[in-house]
GUPANU-190969 format. One record per residue (C-alpha): x, y, z; residue in one letter; residue number from 0. Coordinates in Angstrom, 3 decimals. Example, Ala and Ser with C-alpha at 12.3 -4.5 7.8 and 13.67 -1.06 7.14 Angstrom:
# residues 2
((12.300, -4.500, 7.800), A, 0)
((13.670, -1.060, 7.140), S, 1)
END
This chain:
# residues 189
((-34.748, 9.628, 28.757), X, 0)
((-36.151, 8.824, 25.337), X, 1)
((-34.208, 12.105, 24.107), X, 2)
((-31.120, 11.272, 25.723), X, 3)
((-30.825, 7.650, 23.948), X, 4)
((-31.558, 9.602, 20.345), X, 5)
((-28.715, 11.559, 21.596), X, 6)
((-26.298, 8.843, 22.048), X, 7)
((-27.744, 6.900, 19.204), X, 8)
((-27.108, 9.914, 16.757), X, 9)
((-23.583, 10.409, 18.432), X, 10)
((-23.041, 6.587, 17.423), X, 11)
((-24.037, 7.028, 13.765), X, 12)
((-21.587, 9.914, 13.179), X, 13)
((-18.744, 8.198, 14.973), X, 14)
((-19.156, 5.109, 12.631), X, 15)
((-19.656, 7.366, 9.432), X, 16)
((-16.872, 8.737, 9.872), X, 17)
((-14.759, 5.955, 10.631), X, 18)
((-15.783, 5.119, 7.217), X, 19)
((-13.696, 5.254, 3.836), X, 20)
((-13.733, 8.481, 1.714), X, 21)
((-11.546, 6.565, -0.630), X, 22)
((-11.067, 3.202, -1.749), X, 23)
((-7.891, 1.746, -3.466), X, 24)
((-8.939, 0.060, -6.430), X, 25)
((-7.056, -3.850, -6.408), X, 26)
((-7.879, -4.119, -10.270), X, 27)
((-6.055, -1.427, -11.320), X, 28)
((-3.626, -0.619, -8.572), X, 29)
((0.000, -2.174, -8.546), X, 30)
((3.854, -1.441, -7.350), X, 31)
((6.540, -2.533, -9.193), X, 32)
((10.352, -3.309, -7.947), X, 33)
((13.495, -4.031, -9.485), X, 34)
((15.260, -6.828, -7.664), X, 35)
((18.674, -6.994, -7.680), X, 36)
((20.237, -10.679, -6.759), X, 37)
((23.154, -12.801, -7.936), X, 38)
((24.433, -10.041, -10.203), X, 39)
((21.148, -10.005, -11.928), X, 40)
((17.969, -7.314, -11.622), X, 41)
((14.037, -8.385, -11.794), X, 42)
((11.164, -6.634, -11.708), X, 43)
((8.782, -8.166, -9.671), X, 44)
((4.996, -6.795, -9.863), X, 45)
((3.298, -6.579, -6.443), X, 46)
((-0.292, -6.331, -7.811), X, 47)
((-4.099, -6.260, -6.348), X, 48)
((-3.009, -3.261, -4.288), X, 49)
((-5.748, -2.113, -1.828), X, 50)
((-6.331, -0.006, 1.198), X, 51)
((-8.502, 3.234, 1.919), X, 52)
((-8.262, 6.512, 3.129), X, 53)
((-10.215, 8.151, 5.368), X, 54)
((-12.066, 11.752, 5.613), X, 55)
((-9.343, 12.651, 7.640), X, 56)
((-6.557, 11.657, 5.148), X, 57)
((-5.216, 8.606, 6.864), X, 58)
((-3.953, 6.128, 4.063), X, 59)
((-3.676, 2.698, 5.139), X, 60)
((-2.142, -0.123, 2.414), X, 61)
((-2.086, -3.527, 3.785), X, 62)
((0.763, -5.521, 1.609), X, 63)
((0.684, -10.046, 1.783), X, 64)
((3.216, -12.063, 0.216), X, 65)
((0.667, -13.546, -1.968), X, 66)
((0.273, -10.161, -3.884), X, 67)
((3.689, -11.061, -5.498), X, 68)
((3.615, -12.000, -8.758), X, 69)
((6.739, -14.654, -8.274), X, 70)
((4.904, -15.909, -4.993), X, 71)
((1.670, -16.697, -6.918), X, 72)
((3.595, -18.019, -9.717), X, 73)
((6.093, -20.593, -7.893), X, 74)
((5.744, -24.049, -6.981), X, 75)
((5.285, -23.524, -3.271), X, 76)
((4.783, -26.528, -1.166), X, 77)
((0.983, -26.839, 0.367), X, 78)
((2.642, -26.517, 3.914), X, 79)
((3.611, -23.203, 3.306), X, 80)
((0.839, -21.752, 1.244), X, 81)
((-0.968, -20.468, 4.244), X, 82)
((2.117, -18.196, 4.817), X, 83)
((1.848, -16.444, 1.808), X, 84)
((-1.332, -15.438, 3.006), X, 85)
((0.256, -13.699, 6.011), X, 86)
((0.395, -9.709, 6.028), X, 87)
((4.060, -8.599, 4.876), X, 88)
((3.391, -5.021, 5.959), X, 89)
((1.200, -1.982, 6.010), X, 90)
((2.115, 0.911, 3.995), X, 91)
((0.627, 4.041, 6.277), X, 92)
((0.550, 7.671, 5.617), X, 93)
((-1.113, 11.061, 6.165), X, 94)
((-2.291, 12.977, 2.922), X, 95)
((-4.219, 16.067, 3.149), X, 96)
((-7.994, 14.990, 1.568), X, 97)
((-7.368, 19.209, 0.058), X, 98)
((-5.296, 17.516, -2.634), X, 99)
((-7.259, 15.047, -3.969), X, 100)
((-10.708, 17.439, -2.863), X, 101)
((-9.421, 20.410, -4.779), X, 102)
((-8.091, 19.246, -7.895), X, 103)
((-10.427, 19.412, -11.331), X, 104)
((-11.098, 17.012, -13.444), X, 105)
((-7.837, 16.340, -15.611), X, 106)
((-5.862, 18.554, -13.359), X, 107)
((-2.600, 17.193, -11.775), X, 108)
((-0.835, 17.780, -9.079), X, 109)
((2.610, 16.661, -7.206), X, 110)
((3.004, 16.302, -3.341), X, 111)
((5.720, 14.119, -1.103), X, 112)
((3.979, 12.310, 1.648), X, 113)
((5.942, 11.011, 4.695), X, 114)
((5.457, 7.331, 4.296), X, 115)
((5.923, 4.586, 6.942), X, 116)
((6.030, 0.696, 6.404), X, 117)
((5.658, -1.171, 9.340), X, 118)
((4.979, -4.683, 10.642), X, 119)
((5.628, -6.869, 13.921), X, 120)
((9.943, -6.274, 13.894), X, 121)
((10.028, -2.578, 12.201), X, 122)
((8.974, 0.405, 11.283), X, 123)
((10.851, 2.628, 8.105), X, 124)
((9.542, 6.080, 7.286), X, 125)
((10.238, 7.482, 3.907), X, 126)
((9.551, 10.866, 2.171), X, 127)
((7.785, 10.094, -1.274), X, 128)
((6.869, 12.316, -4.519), X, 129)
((3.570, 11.570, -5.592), X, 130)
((2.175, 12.525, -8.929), X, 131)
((-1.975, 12.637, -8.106), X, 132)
((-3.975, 13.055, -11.231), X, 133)
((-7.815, 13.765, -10.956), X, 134)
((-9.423, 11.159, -14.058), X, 135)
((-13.273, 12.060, -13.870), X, 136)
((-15.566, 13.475, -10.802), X, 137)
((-14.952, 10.345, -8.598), X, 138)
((-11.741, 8.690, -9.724), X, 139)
((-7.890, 9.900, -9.080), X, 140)
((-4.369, 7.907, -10.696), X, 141)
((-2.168, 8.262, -8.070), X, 142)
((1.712, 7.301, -8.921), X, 143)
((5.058, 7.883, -7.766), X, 144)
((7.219, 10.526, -9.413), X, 145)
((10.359, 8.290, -8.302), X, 146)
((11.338, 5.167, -7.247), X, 147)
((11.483, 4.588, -3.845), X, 148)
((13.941, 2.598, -1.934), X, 149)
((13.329, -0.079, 0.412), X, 150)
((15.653, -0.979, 2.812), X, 151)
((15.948, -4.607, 2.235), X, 152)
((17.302, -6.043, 5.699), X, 153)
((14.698, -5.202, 7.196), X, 154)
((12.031, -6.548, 4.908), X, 155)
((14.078, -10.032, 5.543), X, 156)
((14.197, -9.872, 9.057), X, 157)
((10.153, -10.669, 8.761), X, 158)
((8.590, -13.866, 9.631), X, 159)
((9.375, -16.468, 7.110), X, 160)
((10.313, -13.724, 4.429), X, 161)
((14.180, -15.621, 3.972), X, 162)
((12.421, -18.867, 3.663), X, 163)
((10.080, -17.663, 1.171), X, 164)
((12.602, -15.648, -0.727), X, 165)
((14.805, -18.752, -0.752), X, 166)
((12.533, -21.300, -2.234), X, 167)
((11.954, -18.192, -5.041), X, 168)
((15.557, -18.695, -5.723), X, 169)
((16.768, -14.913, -4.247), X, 170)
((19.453, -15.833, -2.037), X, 171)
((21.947, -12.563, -2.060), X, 172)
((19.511, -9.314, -2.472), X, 173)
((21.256, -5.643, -2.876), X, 174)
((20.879, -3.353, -0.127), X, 175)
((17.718, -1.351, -1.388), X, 176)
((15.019, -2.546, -3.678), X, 177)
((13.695, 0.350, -5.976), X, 178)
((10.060, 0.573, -5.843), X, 179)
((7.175, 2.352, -8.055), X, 180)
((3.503, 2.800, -7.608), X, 181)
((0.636, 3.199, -9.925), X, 182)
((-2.975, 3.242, -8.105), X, 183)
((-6.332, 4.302, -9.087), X, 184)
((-8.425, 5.760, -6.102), X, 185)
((-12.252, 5.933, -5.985), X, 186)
((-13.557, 8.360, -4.068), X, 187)
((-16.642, 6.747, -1.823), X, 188)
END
């Protein structure tokens, strides 16, 4: 009986290691940037303290809040809708094969396209993205895109309280697709 619970136990303690990180997106350093076109004008708006993980098995998750926006943290919201910013925008998921980042020496670079999906409570999109991964030291990777990538933008309004939000910021007409760029630094757990 004894034996059999050390079993189990044993068969617990793998399950939850490797449920575990083998990567962590670094916030400080990691940030997307996109050009926003509205009212016949373009901004770039920074989307910074990126973070998310990926696992052993190469499953990237990227959860993305309103607050993360440089124009959101920077306007006069009012206190009653604060808490929304808080709210999760979307999650940025994708597969990558841990070979890539495993594989590459220190210094060594290396370019892959990833299928990537956005999704949250209305939608999911699924884009195909070049990625530029770059191997900095024994336990730390740069990961950027190689080109913008377009986000469909009436679906990203369709979201809980996204057109109220993006009103009070003063965006009331935004172009079809909002070019996007990333720039992350990954440390490997």
């Amino acid at each position: 009986m004894r034996i059999k619970s050390m079993g189990w136990g044993l068969c617990l303690m793998l399950a939850a290691t490797g449920a575990q990180a083998a990567w962590q997106i670094e916030p400080g350093t990691s940030h997307a940037q996109a050009e926003v076109t509205h009212d016949s004008r373009t901004d770039t708006v920074t989307l910074d303290r990126l973070g998310g993980t990926i696992t052993d098995e190469g499953q990237l998750t990227v959860p993305l809040q309103y607050n993360q926006l440089d124009i959101v943290r920077n306007a006069n919201i009012p206190t009653w809708l604060k808490d929304k910013t808080n709210q999760r925008m979307a999650t940025l998921e994708t597969t990558i094969d841990p070979d890539w980042l495993n594989d590459l020496n220190i210094g060594e670079t290396a370019h892959h396209r990833i299928a990537l999906e956005t999704k949250d409570q209305r939608y999911t999109t699924r884009d195909h993205v070049p990625i530029t991964i770059t191997r900095n030291d024994r336990t730390h990777y740069q990961v950027t895109t190689s080109e913008s990538v377009e986000i469909k933008t009436q679906p990203l309004m369709e979201e809980p309280n996204a057109q109220l939000i993006m009103s009070l910021l003063g965006y009331r007409s935004l172009g079809d697709t909002i070019p996007l760029s990333l720039n992350a630094t990954l440390s490997q757990q």
